[in-house]
MDAnalysis code that builds the backbone (N, CA, C; Angstrom):
import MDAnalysis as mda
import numpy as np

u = mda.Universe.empty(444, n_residues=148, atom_resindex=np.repeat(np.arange(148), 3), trajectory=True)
u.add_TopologyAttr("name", ["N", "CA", "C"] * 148)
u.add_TopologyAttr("resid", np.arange(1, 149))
u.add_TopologyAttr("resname", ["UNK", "UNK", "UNK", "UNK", "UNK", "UNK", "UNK", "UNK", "UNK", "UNK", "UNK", "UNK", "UNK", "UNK", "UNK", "UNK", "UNK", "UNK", "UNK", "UNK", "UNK", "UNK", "UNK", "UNK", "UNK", "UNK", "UNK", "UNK", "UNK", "UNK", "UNK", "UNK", "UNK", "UNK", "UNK", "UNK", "UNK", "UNK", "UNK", "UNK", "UNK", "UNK", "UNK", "UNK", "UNK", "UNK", "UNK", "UNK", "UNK", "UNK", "UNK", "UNK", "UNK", "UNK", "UNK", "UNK", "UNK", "UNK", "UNK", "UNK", "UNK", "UNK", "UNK", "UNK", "UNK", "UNK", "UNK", "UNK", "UNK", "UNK", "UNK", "UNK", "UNK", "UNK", "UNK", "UNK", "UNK", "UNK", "UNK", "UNK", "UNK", "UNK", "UNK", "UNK", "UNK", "UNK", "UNK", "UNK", "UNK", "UNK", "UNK", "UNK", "UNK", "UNK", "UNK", "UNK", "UNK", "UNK", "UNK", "UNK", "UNK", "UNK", "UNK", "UNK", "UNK", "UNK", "UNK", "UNK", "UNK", "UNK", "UNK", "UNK", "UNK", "UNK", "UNK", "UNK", "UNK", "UNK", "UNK", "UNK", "UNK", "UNK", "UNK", "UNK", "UNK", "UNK", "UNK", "UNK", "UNK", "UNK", "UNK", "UNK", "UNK", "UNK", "UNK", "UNK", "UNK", "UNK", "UNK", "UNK", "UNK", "UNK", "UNK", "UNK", "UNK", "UNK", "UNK", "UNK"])
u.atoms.positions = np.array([
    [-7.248, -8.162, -96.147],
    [-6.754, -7.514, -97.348],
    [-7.241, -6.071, -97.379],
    [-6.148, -5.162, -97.448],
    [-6.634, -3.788, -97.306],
    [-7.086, -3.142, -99.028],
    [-7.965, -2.095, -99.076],
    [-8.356, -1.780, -100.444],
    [-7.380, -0.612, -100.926],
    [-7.256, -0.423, -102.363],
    [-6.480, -0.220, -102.933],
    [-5.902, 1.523, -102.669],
    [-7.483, 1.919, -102.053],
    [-7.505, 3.351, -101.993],
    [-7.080, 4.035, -100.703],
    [-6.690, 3.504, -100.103],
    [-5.838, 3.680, -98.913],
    [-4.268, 3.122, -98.893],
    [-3.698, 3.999, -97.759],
    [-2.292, 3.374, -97.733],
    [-2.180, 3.520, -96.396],
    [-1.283, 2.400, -95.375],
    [-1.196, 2.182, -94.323],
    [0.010, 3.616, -93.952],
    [-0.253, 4.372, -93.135],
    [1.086, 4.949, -92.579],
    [1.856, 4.356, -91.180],
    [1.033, 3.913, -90.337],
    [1.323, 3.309, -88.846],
    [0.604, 2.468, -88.315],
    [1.212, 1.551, -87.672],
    [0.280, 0.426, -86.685],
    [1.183, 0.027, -85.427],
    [0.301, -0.370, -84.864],
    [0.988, -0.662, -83.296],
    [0.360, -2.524, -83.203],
    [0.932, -3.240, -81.752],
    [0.651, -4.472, -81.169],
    [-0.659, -4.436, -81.385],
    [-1.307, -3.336, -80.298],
    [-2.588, -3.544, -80.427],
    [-3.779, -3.931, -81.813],
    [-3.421, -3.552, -82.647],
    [-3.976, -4.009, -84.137],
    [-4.643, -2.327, -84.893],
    [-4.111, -0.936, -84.071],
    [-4.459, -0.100, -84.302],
    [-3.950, 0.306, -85.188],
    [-4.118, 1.054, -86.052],
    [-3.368, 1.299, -87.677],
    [-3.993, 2.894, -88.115],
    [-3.200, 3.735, -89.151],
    [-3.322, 5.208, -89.108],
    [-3.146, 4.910, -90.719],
    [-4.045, 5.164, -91.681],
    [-4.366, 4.668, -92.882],
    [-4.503, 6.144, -93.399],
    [-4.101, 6.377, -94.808],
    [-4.435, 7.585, -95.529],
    [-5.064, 7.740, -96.887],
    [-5.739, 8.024, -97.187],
    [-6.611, 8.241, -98.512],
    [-5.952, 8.610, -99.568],
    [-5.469, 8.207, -100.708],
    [-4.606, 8.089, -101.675],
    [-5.016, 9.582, -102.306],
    [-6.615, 10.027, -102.113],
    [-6.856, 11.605, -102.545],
    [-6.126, 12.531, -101.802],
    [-6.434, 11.953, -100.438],
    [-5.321, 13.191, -99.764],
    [-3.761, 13.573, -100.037],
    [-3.192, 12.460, -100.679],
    [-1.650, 12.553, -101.151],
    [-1.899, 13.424, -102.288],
    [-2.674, 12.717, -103.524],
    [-3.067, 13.377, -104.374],
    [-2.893, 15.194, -103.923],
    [-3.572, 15.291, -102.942],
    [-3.551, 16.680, -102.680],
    [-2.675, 17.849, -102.463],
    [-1.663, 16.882, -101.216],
    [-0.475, 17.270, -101.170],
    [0.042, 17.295, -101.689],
    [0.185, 16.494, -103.074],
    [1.377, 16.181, -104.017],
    [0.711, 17.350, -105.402],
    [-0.366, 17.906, -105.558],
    [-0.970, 18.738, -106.310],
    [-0.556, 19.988, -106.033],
    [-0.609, 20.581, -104.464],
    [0.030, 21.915, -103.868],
    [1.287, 21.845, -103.952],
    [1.978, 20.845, -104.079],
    [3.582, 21.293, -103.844],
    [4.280, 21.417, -105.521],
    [3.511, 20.572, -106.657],
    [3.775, 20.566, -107.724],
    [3.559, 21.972, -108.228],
    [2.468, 22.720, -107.678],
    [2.281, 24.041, -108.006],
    [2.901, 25.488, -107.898],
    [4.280, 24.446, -106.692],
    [4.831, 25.893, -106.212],
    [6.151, 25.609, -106.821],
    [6.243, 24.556, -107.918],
    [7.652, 24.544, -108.657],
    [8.135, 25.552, -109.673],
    [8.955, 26.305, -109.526],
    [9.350, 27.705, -110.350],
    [8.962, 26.395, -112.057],
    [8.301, 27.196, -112.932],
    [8.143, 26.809, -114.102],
    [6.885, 26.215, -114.703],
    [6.289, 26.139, -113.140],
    [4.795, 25.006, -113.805],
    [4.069, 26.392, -113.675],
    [3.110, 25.847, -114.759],
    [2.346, 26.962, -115.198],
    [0.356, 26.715, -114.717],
    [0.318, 25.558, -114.509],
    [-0.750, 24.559, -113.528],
    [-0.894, 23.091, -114.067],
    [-1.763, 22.287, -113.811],
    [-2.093, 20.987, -113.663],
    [-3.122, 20.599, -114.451],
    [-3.019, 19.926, -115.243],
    [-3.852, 19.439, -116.049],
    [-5.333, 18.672, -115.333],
    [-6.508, 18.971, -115.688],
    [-7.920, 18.342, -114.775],
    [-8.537, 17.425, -116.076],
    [-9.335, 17.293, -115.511],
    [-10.590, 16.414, -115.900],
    [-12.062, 17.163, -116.051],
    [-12.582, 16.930, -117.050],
    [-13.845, 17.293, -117.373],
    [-14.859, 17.272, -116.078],
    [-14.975, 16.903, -115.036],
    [-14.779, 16.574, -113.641],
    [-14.205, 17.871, -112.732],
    [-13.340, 17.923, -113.020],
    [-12.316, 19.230, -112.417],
    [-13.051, 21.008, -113.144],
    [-13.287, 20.229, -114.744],
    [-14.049, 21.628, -114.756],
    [-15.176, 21.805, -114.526],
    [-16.002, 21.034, -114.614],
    [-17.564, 21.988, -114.210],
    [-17.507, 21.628, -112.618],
    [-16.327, 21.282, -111.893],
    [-16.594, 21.663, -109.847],
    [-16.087, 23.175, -110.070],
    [-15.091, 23.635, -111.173],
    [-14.538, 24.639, -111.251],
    [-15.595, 25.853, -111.643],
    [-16.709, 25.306, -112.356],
    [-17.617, 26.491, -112.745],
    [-18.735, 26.917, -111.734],
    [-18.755, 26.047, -110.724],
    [-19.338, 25.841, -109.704],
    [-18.562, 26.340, -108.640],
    [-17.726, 26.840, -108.023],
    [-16.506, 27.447, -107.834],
    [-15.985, 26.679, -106.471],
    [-16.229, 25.142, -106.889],
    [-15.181, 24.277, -106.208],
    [-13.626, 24.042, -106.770],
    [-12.886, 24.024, -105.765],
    [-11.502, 23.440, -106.388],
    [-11.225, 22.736, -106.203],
    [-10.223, 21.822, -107.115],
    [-10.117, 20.328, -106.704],
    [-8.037, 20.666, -106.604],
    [-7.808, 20.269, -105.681],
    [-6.600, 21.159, -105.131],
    [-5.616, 19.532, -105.629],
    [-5.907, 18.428, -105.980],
    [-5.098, 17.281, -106.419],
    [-5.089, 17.170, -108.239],
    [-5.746, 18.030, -108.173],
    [-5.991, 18.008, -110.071],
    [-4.388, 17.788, -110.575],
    [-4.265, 17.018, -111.593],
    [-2.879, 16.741, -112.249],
    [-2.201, 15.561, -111.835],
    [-2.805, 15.210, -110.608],
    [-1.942, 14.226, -110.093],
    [-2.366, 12.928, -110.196],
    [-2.130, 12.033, -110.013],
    [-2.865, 10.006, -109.930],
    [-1.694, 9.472, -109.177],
    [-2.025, 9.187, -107.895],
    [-1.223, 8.206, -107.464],
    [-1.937, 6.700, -107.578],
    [-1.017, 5.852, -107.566],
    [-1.149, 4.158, -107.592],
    [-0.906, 3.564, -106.862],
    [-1.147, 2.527, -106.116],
    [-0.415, 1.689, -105.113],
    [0.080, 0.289, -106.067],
    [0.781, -0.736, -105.989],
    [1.259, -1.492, -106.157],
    [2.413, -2.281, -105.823],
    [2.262, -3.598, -105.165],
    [3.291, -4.344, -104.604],
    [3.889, -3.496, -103.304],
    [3.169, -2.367, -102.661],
    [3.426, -1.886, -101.741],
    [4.594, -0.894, -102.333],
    [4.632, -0.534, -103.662],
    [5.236, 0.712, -104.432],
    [4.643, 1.449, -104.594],
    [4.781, 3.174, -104.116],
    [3.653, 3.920, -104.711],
    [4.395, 4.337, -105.714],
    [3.242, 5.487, -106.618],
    [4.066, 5.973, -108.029],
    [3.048, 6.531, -108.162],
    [3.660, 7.861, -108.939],
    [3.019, 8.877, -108.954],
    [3.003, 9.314, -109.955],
    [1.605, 9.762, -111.431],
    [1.860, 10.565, -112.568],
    [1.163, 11.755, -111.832],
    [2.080, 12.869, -112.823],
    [2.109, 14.193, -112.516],
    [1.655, 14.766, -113.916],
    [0.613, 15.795, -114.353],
    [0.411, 15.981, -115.554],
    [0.260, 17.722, -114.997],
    [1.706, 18.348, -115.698],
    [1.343, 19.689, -115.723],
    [1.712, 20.440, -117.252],
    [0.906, 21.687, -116.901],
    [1.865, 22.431, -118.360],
    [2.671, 23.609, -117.854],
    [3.640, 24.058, -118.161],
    [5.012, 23.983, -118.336],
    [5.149, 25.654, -119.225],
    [5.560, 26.534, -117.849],
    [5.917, 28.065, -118.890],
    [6.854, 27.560, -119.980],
    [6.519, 28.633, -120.950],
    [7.392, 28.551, -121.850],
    [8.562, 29.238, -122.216],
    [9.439, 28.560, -122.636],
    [10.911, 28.839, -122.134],
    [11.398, 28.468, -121.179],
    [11.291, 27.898, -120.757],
    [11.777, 27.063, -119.436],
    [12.684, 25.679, -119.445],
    [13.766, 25.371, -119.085],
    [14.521, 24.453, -119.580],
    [13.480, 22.832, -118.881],
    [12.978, 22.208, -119.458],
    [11.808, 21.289, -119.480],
    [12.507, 20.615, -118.369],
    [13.614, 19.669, -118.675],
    [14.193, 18.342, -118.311],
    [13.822, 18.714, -116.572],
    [15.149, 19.966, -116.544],
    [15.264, 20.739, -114.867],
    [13.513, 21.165, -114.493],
    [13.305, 21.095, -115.172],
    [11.979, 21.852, -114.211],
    [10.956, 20.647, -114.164],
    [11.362, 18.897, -114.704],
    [10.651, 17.959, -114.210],
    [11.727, 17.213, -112.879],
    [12.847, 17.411, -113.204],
    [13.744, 17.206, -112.479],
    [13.522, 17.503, -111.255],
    [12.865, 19.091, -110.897],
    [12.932, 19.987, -109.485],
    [11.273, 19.331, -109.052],
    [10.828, 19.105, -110.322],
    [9.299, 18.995, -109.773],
    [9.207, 17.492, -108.792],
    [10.083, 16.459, -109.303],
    [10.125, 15.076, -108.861],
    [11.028, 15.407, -107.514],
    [11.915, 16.153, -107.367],
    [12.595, 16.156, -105.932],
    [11.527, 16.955, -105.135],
    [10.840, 17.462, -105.322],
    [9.970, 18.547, -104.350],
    [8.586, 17.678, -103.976],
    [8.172, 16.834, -104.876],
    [7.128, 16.149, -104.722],
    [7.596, 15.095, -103.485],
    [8.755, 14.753, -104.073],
    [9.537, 13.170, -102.981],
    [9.271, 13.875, -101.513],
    [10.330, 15.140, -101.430],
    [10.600, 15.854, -100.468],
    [9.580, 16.315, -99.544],
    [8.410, 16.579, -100.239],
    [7.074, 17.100, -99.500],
    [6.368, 16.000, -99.104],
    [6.063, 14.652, -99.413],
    [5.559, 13.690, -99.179],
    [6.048, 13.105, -97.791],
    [7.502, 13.048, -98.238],
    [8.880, 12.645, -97.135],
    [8.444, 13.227, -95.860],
    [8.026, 14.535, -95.821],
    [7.794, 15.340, -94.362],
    [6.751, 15.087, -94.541],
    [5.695, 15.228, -94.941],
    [4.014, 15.285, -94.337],
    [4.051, 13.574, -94.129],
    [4.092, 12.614, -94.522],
    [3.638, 11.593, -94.447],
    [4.585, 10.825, -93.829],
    [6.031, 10.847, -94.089],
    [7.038, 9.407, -93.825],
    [6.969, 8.449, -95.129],
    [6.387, 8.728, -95.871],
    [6.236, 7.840, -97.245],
    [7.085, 8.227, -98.424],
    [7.496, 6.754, -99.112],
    [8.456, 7.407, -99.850],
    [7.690, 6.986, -101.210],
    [8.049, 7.610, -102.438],
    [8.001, 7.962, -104.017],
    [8.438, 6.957, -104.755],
    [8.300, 5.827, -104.834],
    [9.164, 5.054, -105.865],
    [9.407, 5.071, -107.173],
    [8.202, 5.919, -107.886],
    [8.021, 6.288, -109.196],
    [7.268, 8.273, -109.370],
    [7.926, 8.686, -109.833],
    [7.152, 9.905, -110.274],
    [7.673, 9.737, -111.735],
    [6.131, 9.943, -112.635],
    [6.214, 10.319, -113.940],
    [6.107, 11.324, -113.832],
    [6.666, 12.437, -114.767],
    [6.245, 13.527, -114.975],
    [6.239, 13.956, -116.378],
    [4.536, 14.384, -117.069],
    [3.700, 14.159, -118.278],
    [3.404, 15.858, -118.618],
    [4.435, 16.451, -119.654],
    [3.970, 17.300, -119.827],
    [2.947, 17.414, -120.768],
    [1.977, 17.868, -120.217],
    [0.662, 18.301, -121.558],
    [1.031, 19.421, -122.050],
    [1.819, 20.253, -122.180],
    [1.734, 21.383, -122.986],
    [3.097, 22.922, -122.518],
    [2.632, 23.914, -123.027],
    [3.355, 24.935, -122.804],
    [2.609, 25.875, -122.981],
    [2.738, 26.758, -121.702],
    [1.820, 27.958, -121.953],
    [2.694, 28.958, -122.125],
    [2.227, 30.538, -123.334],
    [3.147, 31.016, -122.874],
    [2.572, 32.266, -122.146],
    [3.208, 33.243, -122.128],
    [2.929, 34.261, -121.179],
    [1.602, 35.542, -121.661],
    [1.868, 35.849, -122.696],
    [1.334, 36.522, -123.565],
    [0.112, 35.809, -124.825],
    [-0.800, 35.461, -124.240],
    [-1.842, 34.826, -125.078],
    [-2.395, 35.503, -125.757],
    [-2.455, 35.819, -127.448],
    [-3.453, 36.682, -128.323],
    [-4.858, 35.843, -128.315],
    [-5.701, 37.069, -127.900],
    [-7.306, 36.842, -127.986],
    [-7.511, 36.682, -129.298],
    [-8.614, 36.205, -129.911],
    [-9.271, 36.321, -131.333],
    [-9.210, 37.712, -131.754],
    [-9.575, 38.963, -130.938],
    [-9.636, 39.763, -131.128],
    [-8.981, 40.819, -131.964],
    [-7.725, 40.401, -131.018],
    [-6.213, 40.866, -131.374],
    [-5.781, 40.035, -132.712],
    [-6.192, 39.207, -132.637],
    [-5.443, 38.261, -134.148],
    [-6.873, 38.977, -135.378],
    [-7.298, 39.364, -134.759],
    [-8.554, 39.486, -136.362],
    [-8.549, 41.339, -136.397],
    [-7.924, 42.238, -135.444],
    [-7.631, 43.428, -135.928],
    [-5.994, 43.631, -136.886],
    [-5.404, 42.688, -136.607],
    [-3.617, 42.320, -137.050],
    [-4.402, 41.862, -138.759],
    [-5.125, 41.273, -138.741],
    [-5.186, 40.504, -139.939],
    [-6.349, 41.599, -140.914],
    [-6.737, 42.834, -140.003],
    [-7.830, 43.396, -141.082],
    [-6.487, 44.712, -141.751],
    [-5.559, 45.021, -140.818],
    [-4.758, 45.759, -141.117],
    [-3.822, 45.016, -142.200],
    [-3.649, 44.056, -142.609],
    [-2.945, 42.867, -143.593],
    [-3.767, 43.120, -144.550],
    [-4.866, 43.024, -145.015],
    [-5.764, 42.815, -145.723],
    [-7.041, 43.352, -145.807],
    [-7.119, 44.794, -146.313],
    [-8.020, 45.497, -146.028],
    [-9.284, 45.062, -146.840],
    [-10.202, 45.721, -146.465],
    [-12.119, 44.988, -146.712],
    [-11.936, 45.548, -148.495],
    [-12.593, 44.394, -149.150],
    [-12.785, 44.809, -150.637],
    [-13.821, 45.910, -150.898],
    [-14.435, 46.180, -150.181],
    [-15.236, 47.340, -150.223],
    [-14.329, 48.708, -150.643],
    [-13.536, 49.222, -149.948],
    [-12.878, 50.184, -150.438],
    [-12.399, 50.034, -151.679],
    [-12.027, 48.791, -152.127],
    [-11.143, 48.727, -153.505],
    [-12.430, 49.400, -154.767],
    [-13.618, 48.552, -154.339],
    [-14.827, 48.432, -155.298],
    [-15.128, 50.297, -155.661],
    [-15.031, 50.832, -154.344],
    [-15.658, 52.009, -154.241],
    [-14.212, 52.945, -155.433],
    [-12.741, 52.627, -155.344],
    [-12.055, 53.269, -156.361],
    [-12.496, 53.062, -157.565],
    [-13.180, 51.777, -157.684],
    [-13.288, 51.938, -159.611],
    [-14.661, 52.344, -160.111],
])
C-alpha cells in the first residue's frame, strides 16, 4: 500500500517505479497559476509567512493537491486583479494548470477548484493618504476655538 503523499508516475516488470511528491506538483501547479493574466498571487499560510520573513519562498503556496481513488484534485486559492472578468480568468487558470501538469508529469487533473480569496486592486491607499484626505474634510477644532 503506497502512502498518500506520493503519486506513482512509472513502473516497469522489474518492480522499479518513478514516484512523485505531491509538494512537488504543488509546486508546479503554484508557478504556472502565477503566470495566469489576472492572478494577482496565492493565498499562504501563517507557515508561508514567517519562511517569508526569513526570506524563504514557498513557490506551491495557494495550492493543495489530494489523491483519492487514484483521482487527483486540485484546490487553487488565489486573489484575483480587480476588474477582471472572474469566471474567464478561473476558467484560463484550470486549463493552464491541466496543461502544465499534462507536460511536466503525464498526469492528468480530475478536479481543479478554483477559491477566490479576494481582489486586489491596483492602487492601494496607505493610512497615510486616507488620514491627510480626511484632515482636509474636517479641519482640527483648534482653529475654530482660536476665531472666537
Amino acid at each position: 500500500m503506497a502512502d498518500n503523499s506520493t503519486i506513482l508516475l512509472s513502473s516497469n516488470d522489474k518492480g522499479d517505479e518513478t514516484r512523485v511528491d505531491l509538494g512537488v506538483l504543488e509546486v508546479i501547479l503554484g508557478i504556472a497559476a502565477r503566470k495566469v493574466d489576472g492572478v494577482s498571487e496565492m493565498r499562504g499560510t501563517l507557515k508561508t509567512g514567517i519562511n517569508t520573513l526569513f526570506g524563504r519562498s514557498n513557490q506551491g503556496k495557494g495550492v493543495s493537491l489530494s489523491v483519492e481513488d487514484d483521482k487527483l484534485t486540485a484546490d487553487v486559492y488565489a486573489y484575483l486583479d480587480y476588474g477582471v472578468n472572474v469566471p474567464k480568468v478561473c476558467v484560463e487558470l484550470q486549463k493552464n494548470l491541466t496543461l502544465q501538469l499534462k507536460q511536466m508529469t503525464d498526469l492528468d487533473l480530475t478536479q481543479i477548484n478554483v477559491h477566490v480569496v479576494g481582489l486586489v486592486s491596483e492602487t492601494e491607499e496607505t493610512e497615510s493618504e486616507v488620514k491627510a484626505d480626511t484632515e482636509a474634510l474636517f479641519p482640527d477644532d483648534k482653529e475654530d476655538e482660536a476665531k472666537d
